[in-house]
ROTOR-435475 format. One record per residue (C-alpha): y, z, x. Coordinates in steps of 0.2 Angstrom, whole numbers, padded with zeros to 4 digits, always signed. Example, Ala and Ser with C-alpha at 12.3 -4.5 7.8 and 13.67 -1.06 7.14 Angstrom:
BEGIN
-0022+0039+0062;-0005+0036+0068;
REM end
This chain:
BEGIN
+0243+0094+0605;+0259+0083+0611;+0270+0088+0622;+0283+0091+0604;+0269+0102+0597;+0269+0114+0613;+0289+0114+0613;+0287+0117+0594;+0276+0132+0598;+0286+0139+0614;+0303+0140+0603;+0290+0150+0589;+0285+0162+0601;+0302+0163+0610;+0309+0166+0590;+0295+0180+0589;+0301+0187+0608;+0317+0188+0602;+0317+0198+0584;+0304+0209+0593;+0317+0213+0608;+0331+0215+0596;+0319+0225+0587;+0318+0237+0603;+0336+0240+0606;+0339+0244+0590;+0325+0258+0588;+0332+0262+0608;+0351+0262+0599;+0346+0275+0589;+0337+0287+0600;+0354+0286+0612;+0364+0288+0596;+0354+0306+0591;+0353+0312+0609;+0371+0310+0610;+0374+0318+0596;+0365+0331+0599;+0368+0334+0618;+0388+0333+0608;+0384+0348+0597;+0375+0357+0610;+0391+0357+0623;+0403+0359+0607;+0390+0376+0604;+0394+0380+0622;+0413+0377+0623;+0416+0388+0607;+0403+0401+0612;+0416+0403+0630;+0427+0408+0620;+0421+0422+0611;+0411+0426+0625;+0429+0431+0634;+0431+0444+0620;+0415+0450+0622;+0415+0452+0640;+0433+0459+0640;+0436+0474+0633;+0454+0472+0635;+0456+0458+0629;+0448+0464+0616;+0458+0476+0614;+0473+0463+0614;+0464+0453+0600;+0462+0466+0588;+0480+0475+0592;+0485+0455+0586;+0476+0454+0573;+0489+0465+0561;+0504+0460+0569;+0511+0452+0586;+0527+0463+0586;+0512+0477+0593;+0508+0468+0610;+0517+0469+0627;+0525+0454+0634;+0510+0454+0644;+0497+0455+0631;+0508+0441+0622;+0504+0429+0635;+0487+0435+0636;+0483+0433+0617;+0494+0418+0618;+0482+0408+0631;+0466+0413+0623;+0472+0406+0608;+0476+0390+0614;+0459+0390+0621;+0452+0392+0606;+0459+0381+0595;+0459+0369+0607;+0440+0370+0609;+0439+0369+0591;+0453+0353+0592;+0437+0346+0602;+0425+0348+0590;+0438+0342+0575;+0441+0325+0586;+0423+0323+0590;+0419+0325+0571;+0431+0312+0565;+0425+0298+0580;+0406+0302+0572;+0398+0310+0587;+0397+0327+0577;+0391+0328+0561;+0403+0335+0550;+0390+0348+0542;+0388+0354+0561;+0405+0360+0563;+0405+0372+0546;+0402+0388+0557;+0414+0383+0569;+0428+0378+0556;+0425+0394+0545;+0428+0405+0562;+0442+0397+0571;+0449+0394+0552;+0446+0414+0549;+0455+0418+0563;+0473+0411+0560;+0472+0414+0540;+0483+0430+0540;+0490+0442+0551;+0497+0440+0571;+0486+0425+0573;+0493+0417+0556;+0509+0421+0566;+0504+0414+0581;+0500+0399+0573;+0514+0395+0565;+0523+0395+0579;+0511+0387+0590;+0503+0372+0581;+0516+0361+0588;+0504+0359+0604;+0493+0352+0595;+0488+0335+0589;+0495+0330+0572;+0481+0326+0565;+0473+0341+0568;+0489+0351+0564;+0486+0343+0546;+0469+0346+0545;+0469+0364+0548;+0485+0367+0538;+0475+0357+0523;+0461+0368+0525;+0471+0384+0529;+0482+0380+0511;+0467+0379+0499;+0456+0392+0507;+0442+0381+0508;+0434+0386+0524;+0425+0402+0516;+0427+0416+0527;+0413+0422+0537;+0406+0442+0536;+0420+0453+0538;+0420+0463+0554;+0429+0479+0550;+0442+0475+0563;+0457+0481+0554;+0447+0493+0542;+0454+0512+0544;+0443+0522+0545;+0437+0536+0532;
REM end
């Protein structure tokens, strides 16, 4: 074998070396790319479950939510400010999980449940009030996105939760 053959055979094996390493970072792309997305969903679950963990853990502002839910004309100044910050909470959160959808580190299906509840939410009553007036704080993008959604109804309500029912 001449010294050509073994160079010959060295660039074969360094060809081989190479596919196989690219090989490698691809399958290790991949792996990142799902943990990301996932460790994404996973902190987007959290963030939105913050907030309706404040309702559940506050039974005044509970009581602020539900009293908004007809109509903002019922709340104190003070409750307006109150029902006012958690709201911008919210939909700030869910502005979050909108951008990290549109940039692909969310699937789209993930975000369903969070769309349909924060979408819920501002389709009638105080909070329908709240956001017309309030959306300006918000990207435009997303501004469009909800309105879009809001216009067509196509967010399919969740289970109803009595809030407003009277009762019998």
């Amino acid at each position: 074998m001449s010294f050509e053959d073994l160079g010959n055979l060295g660039e074969l094996v360094a060809a081989i070396a190479t596919v196989a390493t690219l090989g490698y970072l691809a399958l290790q792309l991949k792996q990142n790319t799902k943990a990301l997305r996932s460790q994404t969903f996973q902190q987007s679950s959290m963030d939105m479950s913050l907030t309706a963990n404040a309702i559940s853990s506050n039974g005044e502002l509970a009581e602020i939510v539900v009293k908004a839910s007809e109509n903002l004309d019922e709340l104190s100044q003070q409750e307006r400010i109150r029902f006012h910050f958690w709201m911008v909470v919210a939909l700030r959160r869910f502005e979050a999980i909108y951008v990290q959808s549109v940039y692909g580190s969310i699937d789209r299906l993930r975000i369903e449940g969070f769309e349909r509840s924060i979408l819920t939410l501002i389709s009638s009553g105080g909070p329908a009030e709240w956001w017309k007036n309030s959306k300006t704080a918000f990207s435009s993008d997303f501004v469009e996105y909800a309105d879009r959604k809001l216009s067509t109804g196509s967010f399919n309500q969740p289970i109803h939760l009595g809030i407003n029912d009277k009762k019998q």
